[in-house]
N, C-alpha and C positions, 0 to 999 in steps of 0.2 A: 602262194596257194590260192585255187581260184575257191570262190564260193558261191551257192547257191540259194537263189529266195525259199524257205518255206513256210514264212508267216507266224504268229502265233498259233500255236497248236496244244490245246489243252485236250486231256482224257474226260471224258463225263459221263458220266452212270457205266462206266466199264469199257466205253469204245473211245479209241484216237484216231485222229485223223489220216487217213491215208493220202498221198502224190502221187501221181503217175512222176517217174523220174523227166520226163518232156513236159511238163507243166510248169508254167511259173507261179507263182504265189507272193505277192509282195509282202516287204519284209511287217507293214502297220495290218495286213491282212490277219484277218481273226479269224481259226475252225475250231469247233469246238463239237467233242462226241463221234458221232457215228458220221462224219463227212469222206464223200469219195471223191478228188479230181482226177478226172480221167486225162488222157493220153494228149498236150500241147493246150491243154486249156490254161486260160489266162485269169489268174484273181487278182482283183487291183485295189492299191490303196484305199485303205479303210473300211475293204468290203469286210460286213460280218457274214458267218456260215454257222448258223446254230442249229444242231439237230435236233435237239432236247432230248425228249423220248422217242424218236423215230429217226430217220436219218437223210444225208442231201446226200443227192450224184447230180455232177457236172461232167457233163459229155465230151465227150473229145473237142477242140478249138472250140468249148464254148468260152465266151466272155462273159466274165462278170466286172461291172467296173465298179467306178471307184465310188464306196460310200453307200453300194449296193447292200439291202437287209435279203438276207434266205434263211426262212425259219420253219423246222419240221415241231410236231409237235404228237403228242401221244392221248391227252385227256378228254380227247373226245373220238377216242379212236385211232388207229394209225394215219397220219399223216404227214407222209414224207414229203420233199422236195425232190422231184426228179426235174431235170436240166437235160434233154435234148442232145443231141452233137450240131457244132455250129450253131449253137442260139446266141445272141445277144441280149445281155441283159445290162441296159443302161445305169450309169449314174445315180444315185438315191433311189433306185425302183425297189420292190419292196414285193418279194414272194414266199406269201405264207402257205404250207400245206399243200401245195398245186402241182400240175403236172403240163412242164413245158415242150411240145413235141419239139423234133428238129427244124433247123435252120426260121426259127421264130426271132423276131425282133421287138423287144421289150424299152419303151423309149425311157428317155429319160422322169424321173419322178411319176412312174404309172407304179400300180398298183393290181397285183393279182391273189386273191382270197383263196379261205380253205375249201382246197376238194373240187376249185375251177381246174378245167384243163384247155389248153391251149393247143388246135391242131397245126399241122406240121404247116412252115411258111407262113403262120397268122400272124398279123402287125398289134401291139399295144400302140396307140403316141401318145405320146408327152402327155403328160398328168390325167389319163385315164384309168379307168377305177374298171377291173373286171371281179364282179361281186361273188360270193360263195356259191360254188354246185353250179358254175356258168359255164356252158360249153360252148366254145370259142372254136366254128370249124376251120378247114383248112382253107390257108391263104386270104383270109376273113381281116378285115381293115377295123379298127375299133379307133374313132378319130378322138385328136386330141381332147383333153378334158370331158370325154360323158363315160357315163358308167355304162357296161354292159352286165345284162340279168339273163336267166335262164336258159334254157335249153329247149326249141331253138333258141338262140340270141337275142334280145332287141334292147337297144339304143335309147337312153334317155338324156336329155341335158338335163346340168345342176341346176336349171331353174323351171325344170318341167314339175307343174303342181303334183302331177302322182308319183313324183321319185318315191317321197315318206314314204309313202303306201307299199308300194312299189318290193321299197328295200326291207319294210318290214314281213311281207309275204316270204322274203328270204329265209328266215329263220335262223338270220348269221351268228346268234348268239347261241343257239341248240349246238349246232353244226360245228363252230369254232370251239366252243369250253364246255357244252354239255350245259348247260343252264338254260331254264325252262322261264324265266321270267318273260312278261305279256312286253311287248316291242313300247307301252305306253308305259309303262313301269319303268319309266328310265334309271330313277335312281336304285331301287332293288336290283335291278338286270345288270346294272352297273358294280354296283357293289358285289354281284355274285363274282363279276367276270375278274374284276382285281382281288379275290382274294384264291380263286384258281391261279391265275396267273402268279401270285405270290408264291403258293406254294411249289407251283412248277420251279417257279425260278429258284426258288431255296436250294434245292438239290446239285445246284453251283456251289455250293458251300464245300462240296468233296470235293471237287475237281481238279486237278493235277495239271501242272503248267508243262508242257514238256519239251518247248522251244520256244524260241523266241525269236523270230526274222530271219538269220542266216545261220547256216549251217556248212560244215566244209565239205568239200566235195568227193574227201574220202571219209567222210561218215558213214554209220550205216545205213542204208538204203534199200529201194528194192533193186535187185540185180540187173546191169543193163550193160549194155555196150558201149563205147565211145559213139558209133554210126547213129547211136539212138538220141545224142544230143540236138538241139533244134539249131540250125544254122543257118537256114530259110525265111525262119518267118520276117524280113524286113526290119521290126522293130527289137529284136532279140534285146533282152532287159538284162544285162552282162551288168547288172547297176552296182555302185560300193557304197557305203557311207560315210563320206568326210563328218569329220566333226574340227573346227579351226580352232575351239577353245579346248587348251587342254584341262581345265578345271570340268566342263562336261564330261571329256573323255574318263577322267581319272573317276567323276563320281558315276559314271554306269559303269565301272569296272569294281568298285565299290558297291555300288547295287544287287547286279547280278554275284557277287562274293558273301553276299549276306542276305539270302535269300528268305522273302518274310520275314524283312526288318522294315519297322515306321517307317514311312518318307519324312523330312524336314518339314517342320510345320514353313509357312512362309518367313517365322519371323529370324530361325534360326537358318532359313536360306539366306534371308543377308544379312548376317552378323557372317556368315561365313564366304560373302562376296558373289553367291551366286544370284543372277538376275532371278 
């Protein structure tokens, strides 16, 4: 029986995740809520996809790799994650609330803030910072490690004296969680913004687990063809999961069998033999 990636998939605040049946989803891949991948898009190992209060769409062959954060959020308004078709979004990059147009390339470890949008063919690299409410036009280069601000654009390195300043005119603490504290007020601005975020996250507490990595290929699904499987794309992830010990096997078959049950503290892990 063949089977199919479709990651963990939890319901939250009322919405699950949806697949285009052409999409892969790796099995350690996390969605959670209101996520949509569209049509041959790729989610890779360890990426998270959290909508919160608002929701992600990933475009047709976009990529998201592996260890990638996409975070929508609601507490200061709607702000979704929209994904483009053919975007790439690297390794550990990190998209909060933003809007990526198509065929954009997100490097590895950059960073894109709430309510920036990204026009079509614009470059992130590698450990760049595009800060909140930054419009990032089309086919627009933002080079490794500086941050870009406003609208138009402009470029500061991390050791330009008016970044502070700079990044405080932002008002990314308004805009992000709705908190009004003064950009010098670190620790009240600070304190607001983790106990919003607290609350937000609480609302995980309902949430419904409703897969877990794979799934068989006559599950139910959305309706499709044989012709609509991907057979093309070069690297097709046809992937299975060995496991050599069967004391592992036996105890996630125990696991998933006893669903919200304790895990083994460490210490009753080896009295019972497992590493």
């Amino acid at each position: 029986m063949s089977e199919e990636a479709q990651g963990i998939r939890i319901r939250h605040r009322g919405h699950a995740p949806q697949v285009h049946p052409t999409a892969y989803v790796a099995p350690t891949a996390t969605l959670v809520g209101d996520v949509r991948v569209g049509p041959r898009a790729r989610v890779m190992y360890g990426a998270v996809l959290d909508a919160e209060g608002s929701r992600i769409e990933v475009g047709e062959a976009a990529v998201i790799c592996e260890n990638a954060v996409l975070r929508g959020s609601a507490v200061a308004g709607d702000q979704p994650v929209l994904v483009g078709d053919h975007v790439f979004v690297g390794p550990h990059a990190t998209l909060l609330g933003c809007e990526v147009d198509r065929c954009v390339y997100v490097a590895t470890g950059a960073t894109v803030l709430q309510r920036a949008r990204l026009g079509a063919g614009s470059v992130v690299a590698v450990g760049a910072l595009v800060h909140a409410r930054t419009v990032v036009p089309e086919e627009y280069f933002v080079p490794p490690c500086t941050v870009a601000l406003d609208a138009p654009v402009r470029l500061l390195a991390p050791d330009d004296p008016g970044l502070a300043q700079a990044v405080g005119r932002v008002g990314f603490a308004q805009v992000a969680f709705s908190v009004d504290a003064e950009w010098t007020d670190r620790i009240s601005r600070n304190e607001h913004i983790a106990e919003v975020r607290a609350a937000e996250f609480g609302t995980h507490a309902d949430d419904e687990v409703l897969g877990f990595g794979w799934r068989s290929s006559n599950a139910p699904c959305t309706p499709r063809e044989d012709s609509d499987r991907i057979d093309d794309a070069g690297e097709a992830h046809d992937d299975s999961v060995t496991v050599d010990d069967p004391r592992v096997a036996q105890g996630a078959v125990e696991r998933h069998a006893s669903e919200g049950s304790a895990q083994d503290s460490p210490a009753d892990a080896h009295m019972k033999g497992r590493p």
